[in-house]
Backbone bond lengths (Angstrom), bond angles and torsions (degrees), N, CA, C in turn:
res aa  C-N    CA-C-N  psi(-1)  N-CA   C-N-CA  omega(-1)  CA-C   N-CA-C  phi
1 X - - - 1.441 - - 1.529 110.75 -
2 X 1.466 103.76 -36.75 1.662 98.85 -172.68 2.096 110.61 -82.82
3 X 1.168 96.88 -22.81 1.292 105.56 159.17 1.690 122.32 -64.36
4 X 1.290 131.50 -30.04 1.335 145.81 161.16 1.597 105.06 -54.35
5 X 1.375 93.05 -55.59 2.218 100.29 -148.89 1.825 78.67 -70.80
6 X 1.450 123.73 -29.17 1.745 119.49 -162.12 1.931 97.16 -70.78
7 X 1.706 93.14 -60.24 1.858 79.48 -169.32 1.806 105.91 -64.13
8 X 1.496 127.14 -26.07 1.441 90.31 -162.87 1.665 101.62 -75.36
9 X 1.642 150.68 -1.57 0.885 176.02 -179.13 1.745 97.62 -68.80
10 X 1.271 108.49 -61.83 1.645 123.07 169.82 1.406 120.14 -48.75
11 X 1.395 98.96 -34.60 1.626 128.68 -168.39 1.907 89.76 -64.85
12 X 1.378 91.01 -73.06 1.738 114.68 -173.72 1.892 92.32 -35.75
13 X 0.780 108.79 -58.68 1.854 124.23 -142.17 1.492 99.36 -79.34
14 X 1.497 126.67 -15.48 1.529 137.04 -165.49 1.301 117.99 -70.16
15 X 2.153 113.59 -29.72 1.769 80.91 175.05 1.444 90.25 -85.11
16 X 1.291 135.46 -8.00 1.834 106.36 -157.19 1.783 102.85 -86.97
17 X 1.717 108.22 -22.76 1.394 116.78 168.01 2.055 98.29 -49.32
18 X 1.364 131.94 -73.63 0.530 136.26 -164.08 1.555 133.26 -32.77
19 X 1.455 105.13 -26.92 1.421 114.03 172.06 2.036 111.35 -100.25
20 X 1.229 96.01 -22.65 1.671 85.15 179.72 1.938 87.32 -150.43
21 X 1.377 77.65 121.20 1.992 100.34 168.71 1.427 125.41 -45.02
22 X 1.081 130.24 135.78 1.727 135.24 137.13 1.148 107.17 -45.71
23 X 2.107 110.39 94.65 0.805 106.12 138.33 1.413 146.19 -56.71
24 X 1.685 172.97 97.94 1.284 159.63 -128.48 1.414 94.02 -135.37
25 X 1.284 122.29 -54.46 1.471 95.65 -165.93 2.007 106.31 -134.98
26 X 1.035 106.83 146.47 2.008 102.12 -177.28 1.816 101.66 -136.02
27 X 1.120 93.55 131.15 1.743 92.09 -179.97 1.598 92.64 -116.26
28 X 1.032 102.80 150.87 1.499 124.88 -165.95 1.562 132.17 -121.17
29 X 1.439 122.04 82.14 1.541 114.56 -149.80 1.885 100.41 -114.39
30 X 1.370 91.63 141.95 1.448 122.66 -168.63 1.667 114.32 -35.67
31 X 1.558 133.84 -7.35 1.087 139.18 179.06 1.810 101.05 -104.34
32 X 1.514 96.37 17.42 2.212 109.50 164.68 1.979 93.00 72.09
33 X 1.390 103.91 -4.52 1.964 86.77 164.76 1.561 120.96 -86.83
34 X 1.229 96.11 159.17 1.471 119.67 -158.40 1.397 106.59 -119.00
35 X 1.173 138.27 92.63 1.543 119.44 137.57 1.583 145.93 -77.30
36 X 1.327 97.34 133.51 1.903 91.32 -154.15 2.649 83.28 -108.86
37 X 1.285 76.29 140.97 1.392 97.30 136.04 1.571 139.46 -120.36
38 X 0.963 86.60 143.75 2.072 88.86 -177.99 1.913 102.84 -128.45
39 X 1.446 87.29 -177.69 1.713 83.71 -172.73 1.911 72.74 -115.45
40 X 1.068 109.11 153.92 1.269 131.79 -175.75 1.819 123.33 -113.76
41 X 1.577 102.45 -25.18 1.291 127.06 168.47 1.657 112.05 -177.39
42 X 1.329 101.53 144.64 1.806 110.57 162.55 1.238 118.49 -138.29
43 X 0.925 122.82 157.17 1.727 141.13 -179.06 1.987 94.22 -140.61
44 X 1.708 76.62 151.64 1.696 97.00 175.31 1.761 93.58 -81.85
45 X 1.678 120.99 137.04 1.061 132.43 -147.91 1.641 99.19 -83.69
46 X 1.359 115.99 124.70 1.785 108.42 166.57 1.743 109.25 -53.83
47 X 1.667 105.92 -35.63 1.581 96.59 -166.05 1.867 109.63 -86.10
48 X 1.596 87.57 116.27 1.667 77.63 -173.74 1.441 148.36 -93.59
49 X 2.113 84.34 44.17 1.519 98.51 171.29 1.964 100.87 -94.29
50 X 1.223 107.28 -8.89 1.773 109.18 177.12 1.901 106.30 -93.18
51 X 1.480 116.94 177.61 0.975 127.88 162.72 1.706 109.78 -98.25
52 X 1.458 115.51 -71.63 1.352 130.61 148.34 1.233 129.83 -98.25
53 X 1.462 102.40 163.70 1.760 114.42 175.64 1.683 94.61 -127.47
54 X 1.322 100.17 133.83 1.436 128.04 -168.70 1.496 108.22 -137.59
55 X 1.546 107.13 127.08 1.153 138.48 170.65 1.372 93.59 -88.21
56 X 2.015 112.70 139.69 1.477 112.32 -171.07 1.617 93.33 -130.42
57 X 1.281 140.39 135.09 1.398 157.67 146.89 1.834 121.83 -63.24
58 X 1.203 116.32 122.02 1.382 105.99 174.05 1.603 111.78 -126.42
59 X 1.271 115.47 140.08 1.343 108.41 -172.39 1.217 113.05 -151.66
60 X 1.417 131.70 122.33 1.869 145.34 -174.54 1.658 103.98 -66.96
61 X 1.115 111.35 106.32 1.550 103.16 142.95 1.556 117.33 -123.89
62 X 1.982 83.08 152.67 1.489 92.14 174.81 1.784 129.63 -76.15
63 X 1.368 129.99 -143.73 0.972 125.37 177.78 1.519 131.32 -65.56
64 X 1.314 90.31 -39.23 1.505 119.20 176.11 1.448 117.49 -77.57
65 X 1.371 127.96 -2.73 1.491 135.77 -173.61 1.713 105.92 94.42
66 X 1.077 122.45 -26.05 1.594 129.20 -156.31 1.566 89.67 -73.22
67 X 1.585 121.12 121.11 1.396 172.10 160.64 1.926 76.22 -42.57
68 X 1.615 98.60 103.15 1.540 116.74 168.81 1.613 108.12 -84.34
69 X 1.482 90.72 -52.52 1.728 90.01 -170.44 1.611 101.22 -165.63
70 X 1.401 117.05 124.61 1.227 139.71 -146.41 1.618 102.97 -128.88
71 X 1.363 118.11 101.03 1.390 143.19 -155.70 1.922 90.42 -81.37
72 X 1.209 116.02 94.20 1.553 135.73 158.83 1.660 119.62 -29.61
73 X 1.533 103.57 -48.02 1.363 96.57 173.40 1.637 140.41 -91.25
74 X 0.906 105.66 176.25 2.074 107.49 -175.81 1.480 110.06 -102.85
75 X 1.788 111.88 94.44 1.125 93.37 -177.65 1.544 114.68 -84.38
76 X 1.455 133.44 -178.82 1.255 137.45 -178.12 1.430 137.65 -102.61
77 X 0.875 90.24 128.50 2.234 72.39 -167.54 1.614 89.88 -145.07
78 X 1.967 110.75 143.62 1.079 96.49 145.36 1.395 131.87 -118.17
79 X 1.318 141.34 -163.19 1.443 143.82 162.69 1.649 139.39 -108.02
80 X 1.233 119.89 124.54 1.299 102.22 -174.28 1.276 97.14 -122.55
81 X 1.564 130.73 131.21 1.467 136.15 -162.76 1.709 109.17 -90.71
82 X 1.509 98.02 -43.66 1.170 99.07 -149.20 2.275 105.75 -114.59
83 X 0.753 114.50 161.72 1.948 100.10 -164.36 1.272 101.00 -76.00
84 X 1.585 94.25 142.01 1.500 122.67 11.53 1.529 95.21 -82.95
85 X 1.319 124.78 151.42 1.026 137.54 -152.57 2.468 88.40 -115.94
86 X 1.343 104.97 142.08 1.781 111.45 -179.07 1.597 93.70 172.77
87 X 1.253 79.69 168.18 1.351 129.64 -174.87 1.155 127.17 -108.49
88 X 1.259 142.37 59.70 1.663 147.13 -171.94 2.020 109.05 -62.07
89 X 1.416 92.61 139.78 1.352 93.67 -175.01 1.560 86.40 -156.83
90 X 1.344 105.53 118.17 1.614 107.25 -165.92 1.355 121.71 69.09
91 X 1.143 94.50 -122.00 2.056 120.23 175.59 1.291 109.30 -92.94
92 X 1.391 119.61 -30.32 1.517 125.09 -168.23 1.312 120.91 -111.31
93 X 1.482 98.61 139.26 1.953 98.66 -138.21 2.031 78.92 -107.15
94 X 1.414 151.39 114.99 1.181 158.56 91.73 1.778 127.34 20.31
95 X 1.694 130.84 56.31 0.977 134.55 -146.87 1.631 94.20 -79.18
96 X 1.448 117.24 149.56 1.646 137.86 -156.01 1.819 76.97 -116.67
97 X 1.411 117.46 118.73 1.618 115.64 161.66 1.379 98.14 -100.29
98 X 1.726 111.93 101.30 1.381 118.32 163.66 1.542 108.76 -69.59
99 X 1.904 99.34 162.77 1.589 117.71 4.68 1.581 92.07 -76.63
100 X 1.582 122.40 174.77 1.308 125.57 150.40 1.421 117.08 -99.24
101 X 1.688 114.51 110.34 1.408 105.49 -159.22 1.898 94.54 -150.65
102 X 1.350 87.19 37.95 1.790 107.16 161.90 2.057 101.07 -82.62
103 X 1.252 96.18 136.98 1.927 92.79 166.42 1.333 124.95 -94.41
104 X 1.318 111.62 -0.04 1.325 145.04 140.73 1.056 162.01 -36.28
105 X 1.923 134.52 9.09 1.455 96.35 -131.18 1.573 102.24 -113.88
106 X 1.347 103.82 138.18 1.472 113.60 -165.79 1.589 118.79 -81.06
107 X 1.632 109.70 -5.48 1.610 119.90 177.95 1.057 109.38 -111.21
108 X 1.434 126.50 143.31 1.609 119.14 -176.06 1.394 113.95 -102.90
109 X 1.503 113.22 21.13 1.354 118.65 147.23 1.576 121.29 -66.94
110 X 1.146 81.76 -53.89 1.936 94.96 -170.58 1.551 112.09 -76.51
111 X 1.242 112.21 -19.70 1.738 110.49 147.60 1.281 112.10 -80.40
112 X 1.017 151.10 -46.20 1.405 141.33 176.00 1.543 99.12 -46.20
113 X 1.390 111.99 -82.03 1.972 97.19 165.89 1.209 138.78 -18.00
114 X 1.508 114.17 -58.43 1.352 115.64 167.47 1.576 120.14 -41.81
115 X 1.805 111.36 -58.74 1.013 123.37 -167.76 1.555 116.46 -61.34
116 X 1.253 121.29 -2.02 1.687 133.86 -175.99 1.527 90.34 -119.94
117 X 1.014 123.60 -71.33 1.598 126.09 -162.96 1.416 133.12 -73.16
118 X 1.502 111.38 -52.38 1.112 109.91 168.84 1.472 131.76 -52.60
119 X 1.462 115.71 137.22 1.429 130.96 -175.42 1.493 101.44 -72.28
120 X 1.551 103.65 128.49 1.818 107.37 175.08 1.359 110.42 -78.74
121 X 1.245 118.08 134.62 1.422 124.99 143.61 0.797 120.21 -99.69
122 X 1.788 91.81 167.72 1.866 119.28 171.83 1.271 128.35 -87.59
């Protein structure tokens, strides 16, 4: 169900997604560069060991925000919301040890999860 109420929500959010990405996760290294991932597209997953299948975007910026180098291809990932709860990327499935309730999260698996799965609050 919470996978339903998320894509028609996705549905809503798709043209304004369309001009500027979901960012989910940015790692941040000591020479002030930035790499951001975004999800680039999702669909509710045909394979029904996932929830979604997500296309992922990667892109360098420098200090100033200005887009260094902007990764062309769509990588693949999928999602599983509910337990056992992972992250498939290829062959190798990424297990989520619920709940995830760090404000933190330092892997961009477990933000990619969040960003599909987790329930919003107020």
């Amino acid at each position: 169900m919470r996978a339903i109420a998320f894509f028609a929500g996705v549905l809503v959010a798709t043209p304004s997604m369309a001009a500027e990405r979901l960012i989910f996760y940015t790692a941040n290294f000591p020479d002030a560069t930035s790499v951001q991932l975004s999800v680039l597209s999702n669909s509710v997953s045909q394979n029904s060991d996932y929830d979604f299948d997500v296309a992922i975007g990667l892109a360098e910026t420098d200090v100033s925000g200005a887009v260094r180098y902007e990764d062309t291809g769509k990588h693949r990932a999928r999602v599983r919301c509910n337990y056992p709860a992972y992250v498939g990327v290829g062959a190798r499935k990424y297990p989520m040890a619920l709940p995830l309730n760090r404000s933190a999260h330092d892997d961009w698996k477990e933000s990619l999860w969040m960003t599909f799965c987790a329930v919003p609050s107020s």
